[in-house]
The first five atom37 places (N, CA, C, CB, O) and aatype in JSON, in Angstrom:
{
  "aatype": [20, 20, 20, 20, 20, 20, 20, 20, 20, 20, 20, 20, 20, 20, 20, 20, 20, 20, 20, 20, 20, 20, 20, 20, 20, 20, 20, 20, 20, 20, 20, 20, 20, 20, 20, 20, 20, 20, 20, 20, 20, 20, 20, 20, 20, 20, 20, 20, 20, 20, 20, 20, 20, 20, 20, 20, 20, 20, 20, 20, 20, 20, 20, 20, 20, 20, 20, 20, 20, 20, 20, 20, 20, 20, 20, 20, 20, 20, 20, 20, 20, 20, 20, 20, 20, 20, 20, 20, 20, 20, 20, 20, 20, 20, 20, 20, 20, 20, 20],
  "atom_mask": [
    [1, 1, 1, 1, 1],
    [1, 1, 1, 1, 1],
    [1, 1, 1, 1, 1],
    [1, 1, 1, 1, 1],
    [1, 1, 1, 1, 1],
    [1, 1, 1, 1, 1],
    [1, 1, 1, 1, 1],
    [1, 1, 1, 1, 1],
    [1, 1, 1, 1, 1],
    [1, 1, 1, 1, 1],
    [1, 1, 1, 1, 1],
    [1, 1, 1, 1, 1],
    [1, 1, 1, 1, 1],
    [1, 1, 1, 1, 1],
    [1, 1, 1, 1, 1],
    [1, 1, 1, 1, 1],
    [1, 1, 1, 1, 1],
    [1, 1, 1, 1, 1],
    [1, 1, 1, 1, 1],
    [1, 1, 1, 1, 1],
    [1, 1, 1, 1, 1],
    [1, 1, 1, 1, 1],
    [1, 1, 1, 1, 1],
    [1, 1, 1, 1, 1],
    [1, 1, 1, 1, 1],
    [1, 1, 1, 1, 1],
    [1, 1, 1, 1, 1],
    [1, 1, 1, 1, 1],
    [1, 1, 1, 1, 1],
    [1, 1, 1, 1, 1],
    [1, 1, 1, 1, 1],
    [1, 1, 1, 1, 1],
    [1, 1, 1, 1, 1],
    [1, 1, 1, 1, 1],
    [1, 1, 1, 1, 1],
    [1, 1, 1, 1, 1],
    [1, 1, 1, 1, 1],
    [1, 1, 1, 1, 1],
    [1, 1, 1, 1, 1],
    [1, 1, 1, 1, 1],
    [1, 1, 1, 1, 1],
    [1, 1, 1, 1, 1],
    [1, 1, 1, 1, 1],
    [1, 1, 1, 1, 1],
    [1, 1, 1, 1, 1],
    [1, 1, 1, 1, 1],
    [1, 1, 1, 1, 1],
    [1, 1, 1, 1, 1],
    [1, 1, 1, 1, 1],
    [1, 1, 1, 1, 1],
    [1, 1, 1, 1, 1],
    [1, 1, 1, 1, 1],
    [1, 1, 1, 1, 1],
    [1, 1, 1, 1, 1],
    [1, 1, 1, 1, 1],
    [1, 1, 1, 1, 1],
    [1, 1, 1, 1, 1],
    [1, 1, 1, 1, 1],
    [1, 1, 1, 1, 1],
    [1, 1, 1, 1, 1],
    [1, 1, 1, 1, 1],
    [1, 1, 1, 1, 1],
    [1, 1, 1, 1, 1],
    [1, 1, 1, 1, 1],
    [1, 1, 1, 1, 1],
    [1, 1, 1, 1, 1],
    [1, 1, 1, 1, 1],
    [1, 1, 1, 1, 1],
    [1, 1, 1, 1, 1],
    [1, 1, 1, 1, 1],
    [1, 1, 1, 1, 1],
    [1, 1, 1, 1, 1],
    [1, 1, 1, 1, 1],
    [1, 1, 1, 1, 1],
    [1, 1, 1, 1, 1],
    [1, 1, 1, 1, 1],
    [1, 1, 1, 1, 1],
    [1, 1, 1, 1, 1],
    [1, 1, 1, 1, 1],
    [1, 1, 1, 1, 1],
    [1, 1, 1, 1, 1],
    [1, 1, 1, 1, 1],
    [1, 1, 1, 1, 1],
    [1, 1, 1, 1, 1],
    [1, 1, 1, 1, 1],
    [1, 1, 1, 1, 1],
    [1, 1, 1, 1, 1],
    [1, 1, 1, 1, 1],
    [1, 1, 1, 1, 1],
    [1, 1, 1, 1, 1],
    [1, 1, 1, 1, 1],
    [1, 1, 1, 1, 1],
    [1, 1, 1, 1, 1],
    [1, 1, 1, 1, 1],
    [1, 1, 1, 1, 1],
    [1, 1, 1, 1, 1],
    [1, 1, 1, 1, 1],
    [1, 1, 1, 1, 1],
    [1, 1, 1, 1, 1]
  ],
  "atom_positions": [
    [[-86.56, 123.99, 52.41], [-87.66, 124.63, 53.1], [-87.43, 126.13, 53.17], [-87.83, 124.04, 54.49], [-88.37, 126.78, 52.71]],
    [[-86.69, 126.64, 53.52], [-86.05, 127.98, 53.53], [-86.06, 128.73, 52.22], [-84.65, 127.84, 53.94], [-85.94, 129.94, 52.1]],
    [[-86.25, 127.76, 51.19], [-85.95, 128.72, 49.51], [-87.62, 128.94, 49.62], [-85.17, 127.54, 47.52], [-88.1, 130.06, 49.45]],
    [[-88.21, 128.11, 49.84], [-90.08, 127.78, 49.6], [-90.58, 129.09, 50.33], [-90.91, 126.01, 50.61], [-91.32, 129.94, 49.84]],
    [[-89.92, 129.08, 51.87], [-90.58, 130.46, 52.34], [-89.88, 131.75, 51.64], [-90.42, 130.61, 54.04], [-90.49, 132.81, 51.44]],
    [[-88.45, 131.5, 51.29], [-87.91, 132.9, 50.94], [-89.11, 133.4, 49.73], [-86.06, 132.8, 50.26], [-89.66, 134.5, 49.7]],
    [[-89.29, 132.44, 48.94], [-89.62, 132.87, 47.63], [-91.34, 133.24, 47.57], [-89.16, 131.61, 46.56], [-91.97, 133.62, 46.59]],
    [[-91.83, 133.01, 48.89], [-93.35, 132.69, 48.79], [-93.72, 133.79, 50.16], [-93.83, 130.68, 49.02], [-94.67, 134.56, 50.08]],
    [[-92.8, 133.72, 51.44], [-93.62, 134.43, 51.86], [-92.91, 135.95, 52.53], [-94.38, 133.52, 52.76], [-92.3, 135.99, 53.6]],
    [[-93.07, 136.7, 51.94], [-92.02, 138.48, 51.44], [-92.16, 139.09, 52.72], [-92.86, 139.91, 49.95], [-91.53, 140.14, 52.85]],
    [[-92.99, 138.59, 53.97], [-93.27, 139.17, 55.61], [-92.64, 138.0, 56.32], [-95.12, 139.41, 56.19], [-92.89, 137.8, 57.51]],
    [[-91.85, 137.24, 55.64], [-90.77, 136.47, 56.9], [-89.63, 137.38, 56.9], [-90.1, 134.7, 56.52], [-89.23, 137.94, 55.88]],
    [[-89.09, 137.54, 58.1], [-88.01, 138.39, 58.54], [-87.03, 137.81, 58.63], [-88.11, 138.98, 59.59], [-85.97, 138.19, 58.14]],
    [[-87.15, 137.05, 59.09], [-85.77, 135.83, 59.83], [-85.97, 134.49, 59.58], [-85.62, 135.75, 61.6], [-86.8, 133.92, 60.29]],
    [[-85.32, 133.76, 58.61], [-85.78, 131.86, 58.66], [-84.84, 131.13, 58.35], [-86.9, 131.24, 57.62], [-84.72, 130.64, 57.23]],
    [[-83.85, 130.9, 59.53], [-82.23, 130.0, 59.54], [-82.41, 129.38, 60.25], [-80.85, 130.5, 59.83], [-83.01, 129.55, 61.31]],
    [[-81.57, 127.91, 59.55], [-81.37, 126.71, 60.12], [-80.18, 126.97, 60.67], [-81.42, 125.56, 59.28], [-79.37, 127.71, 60.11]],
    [[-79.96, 126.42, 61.8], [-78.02, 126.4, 62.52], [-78.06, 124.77, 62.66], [-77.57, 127.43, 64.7], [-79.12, 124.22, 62.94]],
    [[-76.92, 124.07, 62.44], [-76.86, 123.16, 62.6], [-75.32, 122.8, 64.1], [-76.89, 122.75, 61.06], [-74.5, 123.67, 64.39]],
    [[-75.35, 121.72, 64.61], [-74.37, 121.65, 65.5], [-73.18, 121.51, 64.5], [-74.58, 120.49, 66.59], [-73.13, 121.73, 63.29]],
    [[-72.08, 120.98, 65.53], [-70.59, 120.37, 64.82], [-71.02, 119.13, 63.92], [-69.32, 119.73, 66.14], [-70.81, 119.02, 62.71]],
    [[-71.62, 118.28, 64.69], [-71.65, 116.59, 64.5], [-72.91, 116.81, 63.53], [-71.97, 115.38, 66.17], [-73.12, 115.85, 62.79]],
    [[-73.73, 117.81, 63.4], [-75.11, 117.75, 62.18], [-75.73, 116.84, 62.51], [-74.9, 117.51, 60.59], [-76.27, 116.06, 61.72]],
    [[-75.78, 116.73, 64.17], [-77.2, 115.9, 64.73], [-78.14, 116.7, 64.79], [-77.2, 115.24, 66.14], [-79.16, 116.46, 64.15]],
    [[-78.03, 117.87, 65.58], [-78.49, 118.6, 65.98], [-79.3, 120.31, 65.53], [-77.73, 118.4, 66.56], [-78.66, 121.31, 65.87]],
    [[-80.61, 120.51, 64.82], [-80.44, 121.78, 64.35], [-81.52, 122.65, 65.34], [-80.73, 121.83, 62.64], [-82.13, 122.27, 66.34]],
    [[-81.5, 123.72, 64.78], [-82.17, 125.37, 65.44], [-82.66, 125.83, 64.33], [-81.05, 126.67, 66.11], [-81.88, 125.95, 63.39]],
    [[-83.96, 126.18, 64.16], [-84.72, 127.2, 63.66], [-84.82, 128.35, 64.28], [-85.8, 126.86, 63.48], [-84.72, 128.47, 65.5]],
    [[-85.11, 129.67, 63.12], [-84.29, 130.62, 64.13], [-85.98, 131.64, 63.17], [-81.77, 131.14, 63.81], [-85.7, 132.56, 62.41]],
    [[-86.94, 131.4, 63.31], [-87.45, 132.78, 62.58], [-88.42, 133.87, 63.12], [-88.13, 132.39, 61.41], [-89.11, 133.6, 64.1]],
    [[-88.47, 134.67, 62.74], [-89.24, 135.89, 62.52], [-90.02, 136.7, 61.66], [-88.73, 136.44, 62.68], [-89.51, 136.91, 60.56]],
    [[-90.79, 137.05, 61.81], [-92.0, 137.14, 61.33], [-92.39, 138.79, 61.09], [-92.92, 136.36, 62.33], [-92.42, 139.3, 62.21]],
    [[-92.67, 139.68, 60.2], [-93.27, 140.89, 60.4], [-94.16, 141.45, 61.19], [-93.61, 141.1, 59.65], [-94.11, 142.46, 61.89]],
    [[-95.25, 140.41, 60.91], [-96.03, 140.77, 62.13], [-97.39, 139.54, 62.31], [-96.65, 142.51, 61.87], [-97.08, 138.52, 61.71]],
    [[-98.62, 139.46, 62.91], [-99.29, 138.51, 63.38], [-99.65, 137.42, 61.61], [-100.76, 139.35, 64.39], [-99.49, 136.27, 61.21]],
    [[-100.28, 139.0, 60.98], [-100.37, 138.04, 59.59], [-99.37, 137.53, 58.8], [-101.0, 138.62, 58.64], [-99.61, 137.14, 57.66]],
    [[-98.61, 137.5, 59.14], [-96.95, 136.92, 58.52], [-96.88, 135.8, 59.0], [-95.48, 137.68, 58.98], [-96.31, 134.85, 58.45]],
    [[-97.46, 135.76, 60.13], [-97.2, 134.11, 61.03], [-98.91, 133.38, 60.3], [-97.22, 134.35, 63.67], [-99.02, 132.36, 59.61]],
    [[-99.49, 133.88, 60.55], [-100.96, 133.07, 59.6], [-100.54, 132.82, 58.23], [-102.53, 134.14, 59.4], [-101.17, 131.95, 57.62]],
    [[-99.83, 133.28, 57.77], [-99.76, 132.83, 56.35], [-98.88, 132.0, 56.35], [-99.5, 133.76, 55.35], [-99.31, 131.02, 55.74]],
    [[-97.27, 131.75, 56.92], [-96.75, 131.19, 57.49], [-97.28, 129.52, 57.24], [-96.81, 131.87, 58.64], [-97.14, 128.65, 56.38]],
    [[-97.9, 129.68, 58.45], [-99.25, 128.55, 58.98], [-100.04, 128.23, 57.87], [-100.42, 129.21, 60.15], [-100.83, 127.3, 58.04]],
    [[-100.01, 128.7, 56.93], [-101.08, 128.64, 56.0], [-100.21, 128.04, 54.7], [-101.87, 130.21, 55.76], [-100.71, 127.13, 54.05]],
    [[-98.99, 128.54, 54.38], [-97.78, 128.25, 53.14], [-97.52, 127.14, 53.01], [-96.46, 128.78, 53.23], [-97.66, 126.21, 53.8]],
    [[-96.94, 127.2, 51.52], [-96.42, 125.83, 51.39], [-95.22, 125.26, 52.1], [-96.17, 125.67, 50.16], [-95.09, 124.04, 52.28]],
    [[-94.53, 125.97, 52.43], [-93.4, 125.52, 53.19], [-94.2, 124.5, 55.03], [-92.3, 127.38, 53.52], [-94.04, 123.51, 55.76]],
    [[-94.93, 125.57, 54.85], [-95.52, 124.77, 56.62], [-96.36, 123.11, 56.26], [-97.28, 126.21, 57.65], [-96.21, 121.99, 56.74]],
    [[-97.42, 123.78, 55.01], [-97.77, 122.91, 54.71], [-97.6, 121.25, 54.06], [-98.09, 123.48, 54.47], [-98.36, 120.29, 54.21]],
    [[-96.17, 121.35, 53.22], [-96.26, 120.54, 52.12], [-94.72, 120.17, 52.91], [-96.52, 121.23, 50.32], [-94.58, 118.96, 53.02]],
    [[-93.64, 120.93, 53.44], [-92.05, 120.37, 53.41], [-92.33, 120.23, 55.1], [-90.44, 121.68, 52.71], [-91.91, 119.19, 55.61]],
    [[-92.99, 121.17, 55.97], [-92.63, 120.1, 57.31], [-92.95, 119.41, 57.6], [-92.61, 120.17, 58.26], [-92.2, 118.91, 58.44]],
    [[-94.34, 118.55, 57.34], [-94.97, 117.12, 57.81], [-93.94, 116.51, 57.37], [-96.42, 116.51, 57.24], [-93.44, 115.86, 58.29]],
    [[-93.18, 116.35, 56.12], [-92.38, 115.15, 55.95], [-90.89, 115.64, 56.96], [-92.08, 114.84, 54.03], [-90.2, 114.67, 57.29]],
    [[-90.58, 116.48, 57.25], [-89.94, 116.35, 58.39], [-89.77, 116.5, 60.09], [-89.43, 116.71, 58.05], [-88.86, 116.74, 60.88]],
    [[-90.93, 116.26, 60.1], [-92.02, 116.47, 61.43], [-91.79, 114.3, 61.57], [-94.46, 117.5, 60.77], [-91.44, 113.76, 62.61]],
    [[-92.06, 113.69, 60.52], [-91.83, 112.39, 60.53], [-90.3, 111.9, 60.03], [-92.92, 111.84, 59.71], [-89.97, 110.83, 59.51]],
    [[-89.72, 112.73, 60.28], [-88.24, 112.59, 60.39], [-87.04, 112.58, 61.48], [-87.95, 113.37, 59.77], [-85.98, 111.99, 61.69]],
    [[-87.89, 113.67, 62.07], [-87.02, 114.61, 63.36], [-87.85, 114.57, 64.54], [-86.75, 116.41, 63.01], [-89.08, 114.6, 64.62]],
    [[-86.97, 114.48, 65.46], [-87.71, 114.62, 66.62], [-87.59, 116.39, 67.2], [-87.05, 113.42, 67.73], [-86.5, 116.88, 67.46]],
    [[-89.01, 117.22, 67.33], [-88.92, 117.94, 67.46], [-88.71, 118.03, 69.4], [-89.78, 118.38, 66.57], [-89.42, 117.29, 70.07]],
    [[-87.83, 118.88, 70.03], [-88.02, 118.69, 71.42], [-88.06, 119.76, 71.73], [-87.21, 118.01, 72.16], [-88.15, 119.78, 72.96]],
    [[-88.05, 120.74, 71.34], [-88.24, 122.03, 72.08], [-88.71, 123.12, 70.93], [-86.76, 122.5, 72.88], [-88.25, 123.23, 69.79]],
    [[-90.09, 124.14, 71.77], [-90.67, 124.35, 70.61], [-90.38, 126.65, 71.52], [-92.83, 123.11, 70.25], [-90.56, 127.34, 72.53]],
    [[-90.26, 126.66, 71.2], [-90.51, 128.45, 71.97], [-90.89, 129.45, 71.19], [-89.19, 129.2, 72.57], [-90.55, 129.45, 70.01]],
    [[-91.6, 130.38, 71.68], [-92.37, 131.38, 70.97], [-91.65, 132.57, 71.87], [-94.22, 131.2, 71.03], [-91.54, 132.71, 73.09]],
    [[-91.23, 133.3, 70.84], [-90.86, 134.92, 72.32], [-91.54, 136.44, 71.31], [-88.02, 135.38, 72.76], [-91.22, 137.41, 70.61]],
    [[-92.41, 135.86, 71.8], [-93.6, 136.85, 71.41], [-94.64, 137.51, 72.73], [-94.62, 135.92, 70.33], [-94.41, 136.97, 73.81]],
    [[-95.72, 138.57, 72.77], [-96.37, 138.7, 73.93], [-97.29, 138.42, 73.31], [-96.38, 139.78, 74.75], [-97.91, 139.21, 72.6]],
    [[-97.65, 136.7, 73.54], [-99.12, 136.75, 72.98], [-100.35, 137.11, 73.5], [-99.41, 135.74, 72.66], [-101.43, 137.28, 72.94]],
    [[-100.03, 137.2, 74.66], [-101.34, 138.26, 74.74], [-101.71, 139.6, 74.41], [-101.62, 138.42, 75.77], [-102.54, 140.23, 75.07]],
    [[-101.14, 140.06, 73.42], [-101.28, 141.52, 72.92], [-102.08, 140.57, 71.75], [-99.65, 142.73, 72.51], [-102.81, 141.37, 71.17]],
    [[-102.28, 139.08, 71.08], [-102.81, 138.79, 70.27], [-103.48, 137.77, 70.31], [-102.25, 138.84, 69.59], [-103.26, 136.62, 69.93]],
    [[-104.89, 138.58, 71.11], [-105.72, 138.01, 71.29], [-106.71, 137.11, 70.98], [-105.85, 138.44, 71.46], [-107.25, 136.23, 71.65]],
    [[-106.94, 137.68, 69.26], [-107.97, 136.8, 68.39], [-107.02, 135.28, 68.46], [-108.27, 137.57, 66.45], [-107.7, 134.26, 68.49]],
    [[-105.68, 135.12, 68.5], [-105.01, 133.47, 68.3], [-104.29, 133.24, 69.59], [-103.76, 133.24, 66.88], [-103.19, 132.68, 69.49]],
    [[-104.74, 133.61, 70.91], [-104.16, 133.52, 71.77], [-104.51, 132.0, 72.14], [-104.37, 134.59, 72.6], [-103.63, 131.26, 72.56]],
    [[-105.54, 131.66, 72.01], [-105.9, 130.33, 72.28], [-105.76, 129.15, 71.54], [-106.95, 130.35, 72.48], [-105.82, 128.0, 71.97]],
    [[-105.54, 129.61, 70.18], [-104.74, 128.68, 69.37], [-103.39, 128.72, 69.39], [-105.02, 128.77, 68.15], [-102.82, 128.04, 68.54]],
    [[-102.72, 129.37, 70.17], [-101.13, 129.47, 70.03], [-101.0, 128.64, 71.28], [-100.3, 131.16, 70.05], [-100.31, 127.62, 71.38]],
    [[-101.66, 129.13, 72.15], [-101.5, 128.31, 73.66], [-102.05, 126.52, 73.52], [-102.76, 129.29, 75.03], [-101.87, 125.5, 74.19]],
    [[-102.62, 126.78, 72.55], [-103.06, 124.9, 72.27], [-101.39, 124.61, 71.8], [-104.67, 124.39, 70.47], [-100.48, 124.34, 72.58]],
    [[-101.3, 124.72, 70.47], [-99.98, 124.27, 69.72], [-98.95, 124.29, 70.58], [-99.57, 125.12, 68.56], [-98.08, 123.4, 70.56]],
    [[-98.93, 125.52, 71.6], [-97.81, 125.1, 72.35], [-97.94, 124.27, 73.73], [-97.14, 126.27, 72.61], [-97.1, 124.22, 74.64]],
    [[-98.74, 123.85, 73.68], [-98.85, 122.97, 74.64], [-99.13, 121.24, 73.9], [-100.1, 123.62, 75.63], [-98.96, 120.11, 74.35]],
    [[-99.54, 121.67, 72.86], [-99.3, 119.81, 72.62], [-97.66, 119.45, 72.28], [-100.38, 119.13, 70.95], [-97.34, 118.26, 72.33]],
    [[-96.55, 120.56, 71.9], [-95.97, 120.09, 71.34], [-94.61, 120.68, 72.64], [-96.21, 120.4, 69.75], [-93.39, 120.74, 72.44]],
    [[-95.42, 121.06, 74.04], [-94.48, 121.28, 74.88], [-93.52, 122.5, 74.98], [-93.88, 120.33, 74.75], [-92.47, 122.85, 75.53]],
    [[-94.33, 122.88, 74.3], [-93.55, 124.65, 73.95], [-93.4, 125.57, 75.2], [-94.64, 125.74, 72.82], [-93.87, 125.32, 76.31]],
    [[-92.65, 126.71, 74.83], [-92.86, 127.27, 76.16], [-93.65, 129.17, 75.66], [-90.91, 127.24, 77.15], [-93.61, 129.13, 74.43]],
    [[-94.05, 130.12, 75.93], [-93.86, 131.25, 74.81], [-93.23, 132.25, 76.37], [-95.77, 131.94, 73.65], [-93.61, 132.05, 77.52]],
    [[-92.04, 133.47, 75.86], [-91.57, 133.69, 77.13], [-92.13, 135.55, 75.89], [-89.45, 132.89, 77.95], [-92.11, 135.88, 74.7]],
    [[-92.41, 135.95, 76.79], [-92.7, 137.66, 76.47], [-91.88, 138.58, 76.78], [-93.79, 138.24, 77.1], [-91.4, 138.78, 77.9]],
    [[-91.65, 139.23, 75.69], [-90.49, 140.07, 75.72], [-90.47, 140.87, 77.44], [-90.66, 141.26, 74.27], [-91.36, 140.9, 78.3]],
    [[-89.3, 141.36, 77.44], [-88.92, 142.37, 78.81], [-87.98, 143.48, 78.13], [-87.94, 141.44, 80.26], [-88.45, 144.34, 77.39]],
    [[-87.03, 143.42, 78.35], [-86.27, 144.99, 77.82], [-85.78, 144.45, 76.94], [-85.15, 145.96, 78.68], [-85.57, 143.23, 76.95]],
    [[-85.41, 145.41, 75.77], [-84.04, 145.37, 75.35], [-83.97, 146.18, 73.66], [-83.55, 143.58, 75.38], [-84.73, 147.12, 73.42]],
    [[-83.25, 145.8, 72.88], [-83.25, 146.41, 71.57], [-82.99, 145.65, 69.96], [-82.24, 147.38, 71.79], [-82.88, 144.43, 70.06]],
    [[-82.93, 145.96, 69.09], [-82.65, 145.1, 67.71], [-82.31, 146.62, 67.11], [-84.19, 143.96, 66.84], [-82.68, 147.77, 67.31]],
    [[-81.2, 145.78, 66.08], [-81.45, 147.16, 65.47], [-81.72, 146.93, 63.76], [-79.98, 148.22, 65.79], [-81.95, 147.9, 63.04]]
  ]
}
């Protein structure tokens, strides 16, 4: 899944799997350039074609967004659906830095 977005979508920033010790357990870790990076995202083959078959594999249990979606307004109401069917939480940035 990770080669599909590397190779397809050039506005992902960040897209790592971490896995635990025992490889029960993994973390998606990504980032995005900016709002249309995440629509296309949503739109790619990677979202489209490789996670349903592991959407019926894995149990997803925790979903988080740390974005301010309300600075993005036109999908504020579709982000707040998705994260609420699937129990998500979205927490908005406060201070800090990246470099």
């Amino acid at each position: 899944m990770s080669k599909a977005v590397e190779n397809n979508e050039l506005s992902a920033k960040r897209y790592q799997f971490y896995l635990n010790d025992d490889e029960t357990q993994c973390v998606l870790n990504e980032s995005y350039a900016n709002l249309e990076a995440v629509l296309a995202h949503l739109k790619g083959v990677a979202f489209l074609t490789i996670f349903p078959r592991i959407y019926n594999i894995c149990k997803i249990d925790r979903f988080e967004v740390f974005v301010d979606i309300n600075e993005w307004k036109l999908v504020k109401v579709l982000l707040m659906k998705a994260l609420a069917q699937m129990c998500g939480v979205n927490y908005h940035f406060l201070t800090g830095f990246s470099w």
